[in-house]
N, C-alpha and C positions, 0 to 999 in steps of 0.2 A: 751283163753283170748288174746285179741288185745293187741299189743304191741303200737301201734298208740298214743291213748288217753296219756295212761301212762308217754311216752317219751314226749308229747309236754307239759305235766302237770311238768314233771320233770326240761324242760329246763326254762319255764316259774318261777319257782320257782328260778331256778340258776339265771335269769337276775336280779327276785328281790331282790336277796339275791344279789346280784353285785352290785346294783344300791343302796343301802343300805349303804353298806359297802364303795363305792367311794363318797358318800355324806359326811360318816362319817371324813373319810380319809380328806378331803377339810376344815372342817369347825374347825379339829384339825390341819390341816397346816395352816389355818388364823387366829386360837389363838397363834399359834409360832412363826408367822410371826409379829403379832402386838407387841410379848416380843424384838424384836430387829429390832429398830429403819433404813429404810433407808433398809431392804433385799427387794428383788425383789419377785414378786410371784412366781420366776424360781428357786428359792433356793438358800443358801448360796454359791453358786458355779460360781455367776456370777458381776463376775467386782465390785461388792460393798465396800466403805468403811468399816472397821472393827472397830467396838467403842474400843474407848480407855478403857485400865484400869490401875489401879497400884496398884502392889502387892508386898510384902516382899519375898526376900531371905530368904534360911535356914538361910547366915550370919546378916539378919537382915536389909541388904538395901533397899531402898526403888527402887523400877525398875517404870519405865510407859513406855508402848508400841511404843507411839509416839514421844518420845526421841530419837526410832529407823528407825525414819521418812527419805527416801534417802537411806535407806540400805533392801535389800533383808532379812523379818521374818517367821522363819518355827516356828508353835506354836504348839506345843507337849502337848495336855492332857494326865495326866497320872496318876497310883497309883504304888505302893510297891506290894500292892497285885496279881494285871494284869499279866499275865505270860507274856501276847502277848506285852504290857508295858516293861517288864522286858527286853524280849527278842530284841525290837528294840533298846534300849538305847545305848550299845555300836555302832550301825549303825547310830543312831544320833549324838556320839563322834565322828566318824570316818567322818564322812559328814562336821561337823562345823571341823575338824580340815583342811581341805581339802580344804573349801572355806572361811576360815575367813579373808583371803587378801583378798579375792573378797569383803569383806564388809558383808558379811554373818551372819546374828545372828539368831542363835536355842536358845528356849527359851521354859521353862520346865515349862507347870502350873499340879504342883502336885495338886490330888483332897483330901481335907479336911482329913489329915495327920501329925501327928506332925512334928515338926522339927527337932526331934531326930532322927525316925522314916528312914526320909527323907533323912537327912546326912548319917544316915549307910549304907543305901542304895548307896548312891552318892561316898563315899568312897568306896565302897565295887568293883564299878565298873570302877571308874574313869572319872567318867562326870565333866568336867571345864566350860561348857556352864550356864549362869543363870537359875537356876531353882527356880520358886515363887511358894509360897506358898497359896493354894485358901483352906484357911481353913471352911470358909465359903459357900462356892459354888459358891459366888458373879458374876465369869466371868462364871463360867459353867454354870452359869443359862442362862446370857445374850447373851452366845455362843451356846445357843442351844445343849450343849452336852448331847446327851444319852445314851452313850457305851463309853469307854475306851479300847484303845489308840482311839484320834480322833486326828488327824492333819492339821492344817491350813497353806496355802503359800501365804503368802503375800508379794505382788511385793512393790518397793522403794517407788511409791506413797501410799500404806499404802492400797490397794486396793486387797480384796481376788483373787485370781486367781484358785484357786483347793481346795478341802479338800478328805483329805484320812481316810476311816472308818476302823477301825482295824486298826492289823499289818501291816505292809512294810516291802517289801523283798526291797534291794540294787536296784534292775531294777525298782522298782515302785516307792522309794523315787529319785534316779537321773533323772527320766521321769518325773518327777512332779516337781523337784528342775531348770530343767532347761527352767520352764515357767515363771520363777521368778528373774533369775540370769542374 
C-alpha cells in the first residue's frame, strides 16, 4: 500500500481542520472585542483606555477606578477559592507596600463572593490594599476575564500596558510593575 495518497489526504484534512478552527477562533475574538468598548483588534495588551467601574468594599465604600486617575493601578482578579489567587496575594501586600509612596494603588476585584467570605480571607492573610466586591460579575464580564488570577497594569493615564494570566512569581510581577511605575 502507497503511503503517498494517504499522507497528502491526511495533511489536506489537517489544513481544513486549521482553517476551520482559525475562522472559528476570530469571529469569537470579534464577539469579545465588541463586549469592550475602544480594545484594539491586538488585544487587551495594547495602550488602550480601561473603562471605568465602581465597586464596593468588603467595608462597604464605594471605590471608582478613575478617582485613581495620575497614579500607577495593578487590578487583581481574584476568588477565595483560586489557590494560584491565594497564593500571589501576599506578593500583592508586599508589592503595594513597597511602592505606595510612589503613588502605587493594587486594587483587589474579588469574583462574586460574599463579604464575609472575603474579609476572612483578607484578615486571615493581611491584605490593607482595597479590595471590591464584583458580586455580580459586572467588571469581569466587561474585563473580559476567563480564568482567575488575571491581572491588569495600568499606567497614570489610565491606559492598560500589560495583563498577566495566572499566577506571578516576584520576577514577573516587578517586570511588569515597572512598565507602569
Amino acid at each position: 500500500m502507497k503511503r503517498g495518497p494517504l499522507r497528502t489526504l491526511v495533511i489536506i484534512l489537517g489544513i481544513l481542520v486549521a482553517t476551520i478552527a482559525v475562522s472559528f477562533l476570530l469571529q469569537l475574538r470579534d464577539s469579545l472585542l465588541d463586549r469592550l468598548p475602544g480594545l484594539p483588534e491586538q488585544g487587551p495588551t495594547q495602550n488602550v483606555e480601561v473603562p471605568d467601574f465602581t465597586l464596593e468594599t468588603v467595608e462597604g465604600e464605594t471605590v471608582t477606578l478613575s478617582d485613581y486617575r495620575g497614579q500607577p493601578v495593578v487590578i487583581n482578579f481574584w476568588a477565595t477559592w483560586c489557590a494560584p489567587c491565594r497564593e500571589e496575594m501576599p506578593l500583592l501586600q508586599e508589592t503595594y507596600d513597597a511602592h505606595r509612596d510612589d503613588g502605587l494603588v493594587v486594587i483587589g476585584v474579588n469574583v462574586r463572593e460574599t463579604p464575609e467570605e472575603v474579609k476572612r480571607f483578607l484578615d486571615e492573610v493581611g491584605v490593607e490594599f482595597p479590595v471590591l466586591l464584583d458580586s455580580e460579575a459586572a467588571v469581569v464580564n466587561r474585563y473580559l476575564v476567563t480564568s482567575l488570577p488575571l491581572t491588569f497594569f495600568v499606567d497614570r493615564e489610565g491606559r492598560l500596558r500589560t495583563v498577566v494570566v495566572g499566577g506571578m512569581t516576584k520576577a514577573v510581577l516587578d517586570e511588569r510593575l515597572a512598565r507602569i511605575l
